[in-house]
C-alpha atoms as one frame of an Amber mdcrd trajectory, in Angstrom:
protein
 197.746  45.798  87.174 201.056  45.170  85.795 200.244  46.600  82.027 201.423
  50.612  82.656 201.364  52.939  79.425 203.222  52.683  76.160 203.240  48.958
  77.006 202.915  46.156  74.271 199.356  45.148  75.341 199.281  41.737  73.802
 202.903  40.983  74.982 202.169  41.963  78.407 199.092  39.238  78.743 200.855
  36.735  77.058 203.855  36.982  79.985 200.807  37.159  82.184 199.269  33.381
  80.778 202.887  32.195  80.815 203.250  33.107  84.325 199.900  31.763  85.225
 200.489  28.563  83.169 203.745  27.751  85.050 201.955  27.455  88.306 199.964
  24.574  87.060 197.167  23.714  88.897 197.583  26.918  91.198 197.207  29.043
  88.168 193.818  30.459  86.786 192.123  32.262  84.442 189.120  34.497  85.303
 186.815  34.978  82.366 184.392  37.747  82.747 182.157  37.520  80.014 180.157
  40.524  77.993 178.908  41.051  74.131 182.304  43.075  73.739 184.822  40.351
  75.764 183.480  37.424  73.910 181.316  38.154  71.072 181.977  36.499  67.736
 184.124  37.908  65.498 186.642  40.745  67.174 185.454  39.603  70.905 188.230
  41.070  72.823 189.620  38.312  74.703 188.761  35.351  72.090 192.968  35.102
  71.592 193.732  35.597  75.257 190.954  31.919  75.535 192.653  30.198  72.214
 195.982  30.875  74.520 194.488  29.472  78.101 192.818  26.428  76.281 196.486
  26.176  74.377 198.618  26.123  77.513 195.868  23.887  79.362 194.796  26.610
  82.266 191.928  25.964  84.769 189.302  29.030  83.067 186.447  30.300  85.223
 183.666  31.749  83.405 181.862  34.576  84.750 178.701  36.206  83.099 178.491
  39.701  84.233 176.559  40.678  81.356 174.544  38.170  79.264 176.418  37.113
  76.256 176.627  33.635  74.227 179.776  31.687  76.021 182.677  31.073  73.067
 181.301  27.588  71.228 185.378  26.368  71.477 184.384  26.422  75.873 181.419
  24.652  75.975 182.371  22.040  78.164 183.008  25.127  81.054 180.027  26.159
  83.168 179.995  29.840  83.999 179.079  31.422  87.430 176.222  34.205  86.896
 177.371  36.971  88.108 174.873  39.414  86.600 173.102  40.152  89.260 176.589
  42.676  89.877 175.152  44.972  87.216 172.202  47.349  87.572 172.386  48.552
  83.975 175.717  49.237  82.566 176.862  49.827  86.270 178.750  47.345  88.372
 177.600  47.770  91.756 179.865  47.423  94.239 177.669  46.097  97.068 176.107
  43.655  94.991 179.436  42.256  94.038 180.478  41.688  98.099 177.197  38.957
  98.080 179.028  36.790  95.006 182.256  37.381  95.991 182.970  34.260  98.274
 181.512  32.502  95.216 183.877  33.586  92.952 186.752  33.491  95.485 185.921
  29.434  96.387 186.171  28.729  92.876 189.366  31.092  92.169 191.068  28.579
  95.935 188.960  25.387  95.162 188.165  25.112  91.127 184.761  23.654  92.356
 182.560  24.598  89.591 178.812  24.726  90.533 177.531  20.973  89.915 173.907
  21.912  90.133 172.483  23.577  87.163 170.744  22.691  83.790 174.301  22.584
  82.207 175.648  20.052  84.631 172.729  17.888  83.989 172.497  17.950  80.531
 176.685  17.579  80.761 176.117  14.125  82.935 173.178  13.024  80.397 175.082
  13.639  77.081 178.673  13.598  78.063 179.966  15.839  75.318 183.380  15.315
  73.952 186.517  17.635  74.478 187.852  19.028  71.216 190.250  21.890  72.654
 193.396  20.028  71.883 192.084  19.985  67.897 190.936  23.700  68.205 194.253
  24.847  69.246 196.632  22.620  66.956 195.062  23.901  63.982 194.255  27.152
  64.909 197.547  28.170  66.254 199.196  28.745  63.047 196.226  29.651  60.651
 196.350  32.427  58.406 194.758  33.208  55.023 191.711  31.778  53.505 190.110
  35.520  53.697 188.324  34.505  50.461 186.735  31.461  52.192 185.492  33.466
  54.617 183.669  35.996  51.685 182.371  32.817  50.206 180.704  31.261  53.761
 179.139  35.305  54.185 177.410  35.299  50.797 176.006  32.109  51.193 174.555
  32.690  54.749 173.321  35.639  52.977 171.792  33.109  50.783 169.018  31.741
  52.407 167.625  29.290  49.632 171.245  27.027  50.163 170.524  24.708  53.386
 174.175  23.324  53.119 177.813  24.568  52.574 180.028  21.462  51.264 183.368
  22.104  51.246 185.252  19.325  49.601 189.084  18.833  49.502 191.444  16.082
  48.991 194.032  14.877  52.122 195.890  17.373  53.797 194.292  20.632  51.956
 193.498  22.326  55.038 189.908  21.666  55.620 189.737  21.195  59.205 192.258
  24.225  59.756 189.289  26.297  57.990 186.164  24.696  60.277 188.370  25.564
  63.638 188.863  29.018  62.124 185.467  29.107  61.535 184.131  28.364  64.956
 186.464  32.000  66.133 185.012  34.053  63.446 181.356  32.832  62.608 178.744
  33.647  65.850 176.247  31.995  63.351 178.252  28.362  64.440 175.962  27.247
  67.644 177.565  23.353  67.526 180.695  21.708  65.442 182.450  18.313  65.642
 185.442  17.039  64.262 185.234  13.636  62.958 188.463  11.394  63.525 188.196
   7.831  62.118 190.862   6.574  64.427 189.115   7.950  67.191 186.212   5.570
  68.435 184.681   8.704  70.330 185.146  11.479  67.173 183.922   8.802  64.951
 180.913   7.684  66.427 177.764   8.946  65.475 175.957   8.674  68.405 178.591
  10.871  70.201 178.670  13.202  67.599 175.131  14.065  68.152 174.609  14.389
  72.286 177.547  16.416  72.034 176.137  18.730  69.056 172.702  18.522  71.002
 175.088  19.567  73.781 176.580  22.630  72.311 173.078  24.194  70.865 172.415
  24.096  74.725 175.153  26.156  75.552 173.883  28.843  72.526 170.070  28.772
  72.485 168.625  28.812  76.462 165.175  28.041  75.001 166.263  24.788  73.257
 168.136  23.616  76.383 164.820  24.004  78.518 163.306  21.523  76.306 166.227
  19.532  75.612 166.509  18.975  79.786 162.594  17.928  80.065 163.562  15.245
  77.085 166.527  13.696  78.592 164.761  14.029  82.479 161.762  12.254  80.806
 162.867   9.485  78.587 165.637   6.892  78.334 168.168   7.813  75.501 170.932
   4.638  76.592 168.935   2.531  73.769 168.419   5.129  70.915 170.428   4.664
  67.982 172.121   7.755  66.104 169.464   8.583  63.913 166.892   8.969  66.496
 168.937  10.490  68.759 169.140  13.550  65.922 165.756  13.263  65.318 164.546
  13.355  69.177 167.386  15.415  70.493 167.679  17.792  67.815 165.431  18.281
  65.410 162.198  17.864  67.011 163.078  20.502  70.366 164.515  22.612  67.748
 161.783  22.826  65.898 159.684  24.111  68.609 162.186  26.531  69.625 160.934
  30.309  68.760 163.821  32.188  66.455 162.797  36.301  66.844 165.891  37.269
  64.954 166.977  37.132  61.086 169.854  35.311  61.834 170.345  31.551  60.780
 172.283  28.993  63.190 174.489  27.008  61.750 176.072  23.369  62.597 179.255
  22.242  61.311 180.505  18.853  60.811 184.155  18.399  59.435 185.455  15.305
  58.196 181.979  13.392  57.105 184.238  11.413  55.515 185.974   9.757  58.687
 182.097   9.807  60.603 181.692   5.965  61.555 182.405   3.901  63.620 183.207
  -0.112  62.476 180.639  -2.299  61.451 178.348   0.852  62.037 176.193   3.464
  60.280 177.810   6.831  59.485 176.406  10.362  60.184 176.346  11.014  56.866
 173.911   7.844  56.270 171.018   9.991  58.388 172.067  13.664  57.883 171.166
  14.138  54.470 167.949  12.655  54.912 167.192  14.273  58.578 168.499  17.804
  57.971 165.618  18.843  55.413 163.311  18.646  58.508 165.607  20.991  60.699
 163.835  24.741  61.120 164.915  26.635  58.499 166.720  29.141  60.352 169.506
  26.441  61.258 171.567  25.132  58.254 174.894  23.031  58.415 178.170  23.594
  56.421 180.369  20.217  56.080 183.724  18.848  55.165 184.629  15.746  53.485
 187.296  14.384  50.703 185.520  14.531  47.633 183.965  10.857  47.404 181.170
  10.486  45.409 179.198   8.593  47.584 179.245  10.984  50.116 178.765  14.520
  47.809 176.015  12.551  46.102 173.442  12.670  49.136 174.217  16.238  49.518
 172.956  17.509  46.244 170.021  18.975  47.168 169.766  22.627  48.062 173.892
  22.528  48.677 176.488  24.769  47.643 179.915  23.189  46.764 183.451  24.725
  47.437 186.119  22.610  45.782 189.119  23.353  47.433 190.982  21.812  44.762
 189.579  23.648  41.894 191.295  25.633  39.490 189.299  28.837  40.568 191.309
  28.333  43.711 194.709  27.728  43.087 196.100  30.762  42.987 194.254  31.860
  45.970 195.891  28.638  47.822 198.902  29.224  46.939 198.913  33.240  48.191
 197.608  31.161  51.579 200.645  29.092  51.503 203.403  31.718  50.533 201.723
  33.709  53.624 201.976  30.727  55.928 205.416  30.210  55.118 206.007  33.925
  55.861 205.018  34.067  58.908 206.328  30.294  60.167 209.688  30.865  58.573
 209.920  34.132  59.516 213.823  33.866  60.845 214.768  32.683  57.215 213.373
  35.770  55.467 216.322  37.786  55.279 218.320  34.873  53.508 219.226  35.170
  49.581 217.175  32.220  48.837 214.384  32.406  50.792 211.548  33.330  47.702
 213.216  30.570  45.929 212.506  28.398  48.377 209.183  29.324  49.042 208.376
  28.863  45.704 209.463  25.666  45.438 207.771  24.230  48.504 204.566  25.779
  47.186 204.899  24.203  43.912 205.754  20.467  45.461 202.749  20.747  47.564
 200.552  20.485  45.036 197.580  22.077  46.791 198.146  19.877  49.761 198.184
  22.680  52.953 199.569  19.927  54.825 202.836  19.186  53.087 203.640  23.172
  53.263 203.095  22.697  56.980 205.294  19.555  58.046 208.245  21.308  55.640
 208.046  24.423  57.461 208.069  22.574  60.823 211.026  20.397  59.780 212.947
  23.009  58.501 211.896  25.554  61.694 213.371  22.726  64.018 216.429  21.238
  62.172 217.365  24.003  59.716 220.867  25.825  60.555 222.079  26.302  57.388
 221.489  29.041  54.820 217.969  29.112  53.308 219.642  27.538  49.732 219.693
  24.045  51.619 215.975  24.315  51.905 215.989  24.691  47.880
């Protein structure tokens, strides 16, 4: 309403989040969800969500016209609304009868406790990675070539696994967020943290992946709900929970399209808890019996006895291989660019850059605590930064 012609259209909804962020629990955000509002890559509104999820606003979901929700809300259940539509038509009669729906959960934020998703949330109890999602994709730009590279190999069906493989700090959990915005082939992710006991615990890595395909494929949630409504789960351990809750309902699942699913893990190398078994100790062995429309793509510092069980039918991306230098270095001149943007009209300023580009080493986290040090503390001219 407030957006009038030869308005900045992006500047405009960004006042409009601000505003509805500083009301706090007052404020909302009303998702209405089609293909073309939420559809992965370009979905319309898939910045105007990062934003919401960024400035921690209450979002209400509405399907008006089926679409796959956006993997990064799973943990949101949606109020159908379709029933508004009679074609490509919104009907304004229908509408009035889920109206005092939509306006309860506008006053109350009372989301609808009893569907599927609600039980399969209370039986699973997926974890929260929004504050991860937004940290790292905030400030992400580059790795375009990445992205050609993931493309050609879903292209290539005969490779079950993408391995991408990086030392500390090169940037490889900034690239699976990214990912999860860009890739509508992603149906379930999660970020392993080793000093997180929830992020690092196998068996709550895999209700909350069994979780997210839920959310994606309606036919694998059916079965998934008559599992979990049947059978006890509290005693499984990790590997059978993959097997039972993934694999096995997955592999019943019917896949009409020529598009593979894909699961990403990032981090394999932080995946276990203490004293405990790792994901990586029954993914490599478990995943060759996954349909083979789903494959996985997963992160890890380059440790041998991780890469080693992943030789099979994997393709490798070394992050820190000489084919990719240059390319990470074009990543990290852009970065600082566009974080050190006040800076640019200094004397010094490519100097610097340079120089923070060579120190880093290949280490995309170095570039980014320099540029946040200097952003904050920096008055000087840009020749104190060299």
């Amino acid at each position: 309403r407030d957006i009038h012609e030869s308005s900045f259209w992006d500047e405009e909804i960004e006042r409009g989040l601000m505003d509805v962020s500083a009301a706090g629990e007052r404020g909302k955000f009303v998702l209405i969800m089609t293909p073309k509002s939420i559809g992965r890559p370009g979905g319309f509104c898939l910045n105007e969500i990062a934003m919401a999820l960024d400035k921690k606003i209450n979002i209400l979901p509405l399907m008006l016209k089926q679409a796959t929700p956006p993997i990064f809300i799973y943990r949101i259940q949606y109020l159908d609304c379709q029933n508004c539509m009679i074609g490509n038509t919104l009907n304004e009669d229908l509408c009035k009868s889920v109206f005092e729906r939509i306006e309860k959960n506008i006053q109350e934020y009372s989301l609808d406790t009893s569907g599927s998703y609600s039980s399969l949330r209370a039986h699973l109890s997926p974890i929260d990675f929004s504050s991860d999602i937004n940290h790292f994709q905030r400030s992400f730009v580059g790795r375009l070539w990445l992205d050609s590279i993931v493309d050609d190999w879903l292209q290539n069906g005969n490779e079950r696994c993408l391995f991408i493989k990086g030392k500390p700090g090169s940037g490889k959990t900034a690239i699976s967020t990214h990912l999860l915005s860009v890739l509508p082939n992603i149906v379930a992710y999660h970020i392993c943290r080793r000093n997180n006991c929830e992020k690092s615990n196998p068996k709550r890595a895999v209700c909350t992946i069994a979780y997210q395909i839920s959310t994606q494929i309606p036919e694998y949630s059916e079965r998934l709900l008559a599992i979990l409504t049947e059978r006890n789960i509290d005693s499984w351990d990790s590997r059978t929970l993959f097997e039972e809750l993934i694999v096995t309902p997955l592999s019943s699942v019917r896949h009409d399209d020529d598009k593979d699913r894909v699961i990403l893990i990032d981090a394999l190398d932080e995946s276990s808890v203490s004293g405990g078994e790792s994901i990586v100790s029954f993914l490599s062995s478990l995943s060759p019996l996954l349909p083979d429309w789903v494959r996985l793509i997963v992160t890890s510092r380059p440790l041998n006895d991780i890469v080693c069980q992943f030789n099979v039918s994997t393709r490798f991306v070394n992050l820190d291989s000489v084919d990719y230098v240059g390319l990470n270095k074009m990543d990290m001149l852009s970065y600082i660019d566009k974080t050190l943007e006040k800076f640019r009209g200094e004397v010094c300023f490519d100097t610097a850059k340079r120089r923070i580009v060579d120190n880093a080493s290949g280490v995309f986290l170095y570039v980014k605590t320099i540029c946040a040090v200097s952003y904050t503390h920096l008055t000087l001219p840009t020749n104190s930064l060299v």
